[in-house]
C-alpha positions as CSV (number, residue, x, y, z in Angstrom):
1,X,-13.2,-1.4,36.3
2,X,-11.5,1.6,37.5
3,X,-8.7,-1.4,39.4
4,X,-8.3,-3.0,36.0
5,X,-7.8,0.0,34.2
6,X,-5.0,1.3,37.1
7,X,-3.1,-2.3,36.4
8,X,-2.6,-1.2,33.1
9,X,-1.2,1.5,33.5
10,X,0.9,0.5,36.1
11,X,1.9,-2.5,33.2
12,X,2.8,0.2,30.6
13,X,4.3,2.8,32.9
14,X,6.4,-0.3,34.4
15,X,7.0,-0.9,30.1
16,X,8.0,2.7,29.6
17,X,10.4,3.2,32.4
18,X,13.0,0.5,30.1
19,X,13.7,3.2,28.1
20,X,13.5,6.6,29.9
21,X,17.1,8.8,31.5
22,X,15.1,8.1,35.3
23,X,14.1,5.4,36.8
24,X,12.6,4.3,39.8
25,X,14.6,5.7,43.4
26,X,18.0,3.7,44.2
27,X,17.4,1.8,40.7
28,X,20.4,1.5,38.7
29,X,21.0,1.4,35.0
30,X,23.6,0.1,32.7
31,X,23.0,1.2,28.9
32,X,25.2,-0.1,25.9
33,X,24.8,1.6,22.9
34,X,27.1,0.5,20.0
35,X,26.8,1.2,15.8
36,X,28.3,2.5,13.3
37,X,28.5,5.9,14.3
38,X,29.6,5.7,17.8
39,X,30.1,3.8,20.9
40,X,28.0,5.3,24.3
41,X,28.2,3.4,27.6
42,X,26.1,4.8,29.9
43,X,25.7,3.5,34.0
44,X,23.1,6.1,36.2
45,X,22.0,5.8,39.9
46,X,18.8,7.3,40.6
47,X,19.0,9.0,43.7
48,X,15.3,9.5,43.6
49,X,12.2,8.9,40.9
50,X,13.2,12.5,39.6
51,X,16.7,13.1,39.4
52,X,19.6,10.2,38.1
53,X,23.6,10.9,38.3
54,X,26.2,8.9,36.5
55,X,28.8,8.6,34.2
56,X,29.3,8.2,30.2
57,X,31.7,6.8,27.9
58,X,31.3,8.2,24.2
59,X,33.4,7.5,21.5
60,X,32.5,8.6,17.7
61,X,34.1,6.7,15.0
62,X,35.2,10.1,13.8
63,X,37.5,11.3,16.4
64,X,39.9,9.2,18.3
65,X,39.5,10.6,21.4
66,X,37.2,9.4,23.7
67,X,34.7,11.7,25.9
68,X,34.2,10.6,29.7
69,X,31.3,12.9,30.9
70,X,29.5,13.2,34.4
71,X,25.7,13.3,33.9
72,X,23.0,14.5,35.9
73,X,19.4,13.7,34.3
74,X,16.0,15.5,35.8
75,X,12.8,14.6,35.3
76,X,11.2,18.1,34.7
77,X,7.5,17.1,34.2
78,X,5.5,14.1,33.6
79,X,1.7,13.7,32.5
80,X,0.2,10.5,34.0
81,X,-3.1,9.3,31.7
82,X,-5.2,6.2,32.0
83,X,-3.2,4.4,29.4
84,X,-0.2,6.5,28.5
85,X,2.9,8.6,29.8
86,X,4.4,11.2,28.6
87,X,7.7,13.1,30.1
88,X,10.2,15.9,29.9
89,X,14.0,15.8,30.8
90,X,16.5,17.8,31.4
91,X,20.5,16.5,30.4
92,X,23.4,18.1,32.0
93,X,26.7,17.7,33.2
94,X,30.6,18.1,31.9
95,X,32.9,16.0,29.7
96,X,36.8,15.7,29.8
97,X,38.5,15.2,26.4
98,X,41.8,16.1,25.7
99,X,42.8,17.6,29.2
100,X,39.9,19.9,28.5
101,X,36.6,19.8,30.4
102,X,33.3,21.0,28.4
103,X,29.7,21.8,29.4
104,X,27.2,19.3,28.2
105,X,23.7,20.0,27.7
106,X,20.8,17.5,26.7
107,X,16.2,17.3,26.3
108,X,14.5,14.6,25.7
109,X,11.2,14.0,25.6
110,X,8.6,10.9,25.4
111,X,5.2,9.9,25.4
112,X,4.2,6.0,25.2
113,X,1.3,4.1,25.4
114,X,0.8,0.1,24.9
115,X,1.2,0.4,21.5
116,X,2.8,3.5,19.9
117,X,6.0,5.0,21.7
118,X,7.2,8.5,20.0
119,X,10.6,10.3,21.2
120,X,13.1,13.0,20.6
121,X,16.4,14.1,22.2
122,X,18.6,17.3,21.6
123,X,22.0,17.4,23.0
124,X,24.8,19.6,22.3
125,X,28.4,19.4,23.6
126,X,30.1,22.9,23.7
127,X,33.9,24.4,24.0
128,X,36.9,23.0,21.2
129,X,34.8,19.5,21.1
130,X,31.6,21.2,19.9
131,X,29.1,18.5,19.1
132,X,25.4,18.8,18.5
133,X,23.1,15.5,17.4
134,X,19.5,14.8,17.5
135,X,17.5,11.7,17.3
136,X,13.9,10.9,16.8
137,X,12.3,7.5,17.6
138,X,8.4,6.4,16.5
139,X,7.5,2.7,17.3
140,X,4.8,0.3,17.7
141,X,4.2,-3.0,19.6
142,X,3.0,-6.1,17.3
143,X,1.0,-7.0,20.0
144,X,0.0,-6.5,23.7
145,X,2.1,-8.8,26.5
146,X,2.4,-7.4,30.3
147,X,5.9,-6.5,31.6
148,X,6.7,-10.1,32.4
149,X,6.7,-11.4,29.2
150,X,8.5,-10.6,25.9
151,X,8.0,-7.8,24.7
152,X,8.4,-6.9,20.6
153,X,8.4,-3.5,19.0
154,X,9.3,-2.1,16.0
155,X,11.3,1.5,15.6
156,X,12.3,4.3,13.1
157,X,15.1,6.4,14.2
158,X,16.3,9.4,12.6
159,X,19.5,11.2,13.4
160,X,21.7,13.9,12.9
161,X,25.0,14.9,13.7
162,X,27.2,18.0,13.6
163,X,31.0,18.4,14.5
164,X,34.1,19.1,13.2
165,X,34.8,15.6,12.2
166,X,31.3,14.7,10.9
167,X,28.1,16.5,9.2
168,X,25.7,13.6,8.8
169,X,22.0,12.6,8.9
170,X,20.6,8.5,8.9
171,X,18.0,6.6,9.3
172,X,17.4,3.4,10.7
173,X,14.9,1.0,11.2
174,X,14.7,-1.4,14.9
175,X,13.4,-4.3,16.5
176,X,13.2,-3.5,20.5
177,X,13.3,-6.9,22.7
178,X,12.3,-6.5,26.6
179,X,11.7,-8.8,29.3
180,X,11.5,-8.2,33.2
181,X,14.3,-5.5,33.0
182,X,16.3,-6.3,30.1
183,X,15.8,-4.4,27.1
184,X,17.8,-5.6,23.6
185,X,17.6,-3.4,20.5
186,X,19.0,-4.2,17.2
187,X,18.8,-2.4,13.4
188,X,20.1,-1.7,10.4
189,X,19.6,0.3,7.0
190,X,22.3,-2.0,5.4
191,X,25.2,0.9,6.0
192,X,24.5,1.7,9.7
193,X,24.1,-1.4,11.8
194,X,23.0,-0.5,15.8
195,X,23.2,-2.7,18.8
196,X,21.7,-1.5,22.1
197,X,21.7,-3.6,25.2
198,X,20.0,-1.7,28.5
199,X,19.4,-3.6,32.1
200,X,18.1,-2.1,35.4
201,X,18.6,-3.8,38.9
């Protein structure tokens, strides 16, 4: 029992890692996250299970000027259960825009099980491109499949956003698509239309 019960959880923590800022050591991730609101292009290394470095493209609708940012992402704790995960992270590093360079700060937080996944990030961008946003997730599977096969889950997203350019809050309903270690999101609330695409390898 106690064998069956460890390959499920190492199913959903195998599920869980598709969508979290660190993955698995010398894993790499390529993230593509495109809607109304913004385009954020996102490739990480993960030097080990705990920390991941990389670098970001961002680019609000907003403001013409684009935002090239190096990242570093630590995992700051993480509660293993019998059939769930939760983590904490820590967001850091510094953007160019403008011939200026600015701090950039970020959390995010998450706890999934087979059926149910819940999340939050706060990040802020300080100096003249002073940018804070915030976005909560809550989803569900339809039904239970192991890592290998496709898996189908349904998400609400709130966001918010505050800048110079923009003082805005949405939300959106999703339809997450994963499969091996491709991960496809799409949604829409008939103004705000998302597209996310998200491989590791």
């Amino acid at each position: 029992m106690r064998i069956f019960s460890l390959c499920l959880l190492l199913i959903g923590v195998a599920q869980i890692t598709m969508a979290t800022p660190v993955i698995y050591q010398d894993g790499k991730m390529l993230d593509i996250i495109v809607d109304s609101k913004s385009t954020d292009s996102q490739l990480f290394y993960s030097l080990t299970s705990q920390v991941a470095v990389g670098y970001r493209y961002v680019q609000y609708s907003k403001d013409p000027s684009a935002m090239h940012l190096g990242q570093v992402n630590f995992l700051l704790k993480r509660w293993n259960e019998e059939d769930s995960q939760a983590n904490i992270y820590l967001l850091g590093g510094l953007g160019a825009q403008d011939h200026s360079v600015e701090p950039y700060v970020g959390i995010e937080t998450d706890w999934e099980n087979r059926r149910i996944y819940l999340s939050a990030l706060a990040e802020t961008l300080g100096g003249n491109s002073s940018m804070t946003k915030w976005t909560l997730r809550a989803g569900f599977g339809s039904y239970l499949a192991d890592y290998y096969d496709l898996n189908t889950w349904f998400i609400f997203q709130a966001s918010h956003i505050e800048s110079a350019q923009e003082n805005d809050t949405w939300v959106i309903p999703m339809v997450r698509f994963f499969k091996d270690n491709i991960l496809v999101e799409l949604g829409s609330n008939g103004k705000i239309h998302s597209t996310t695409f998200r491989i590791h390898f």
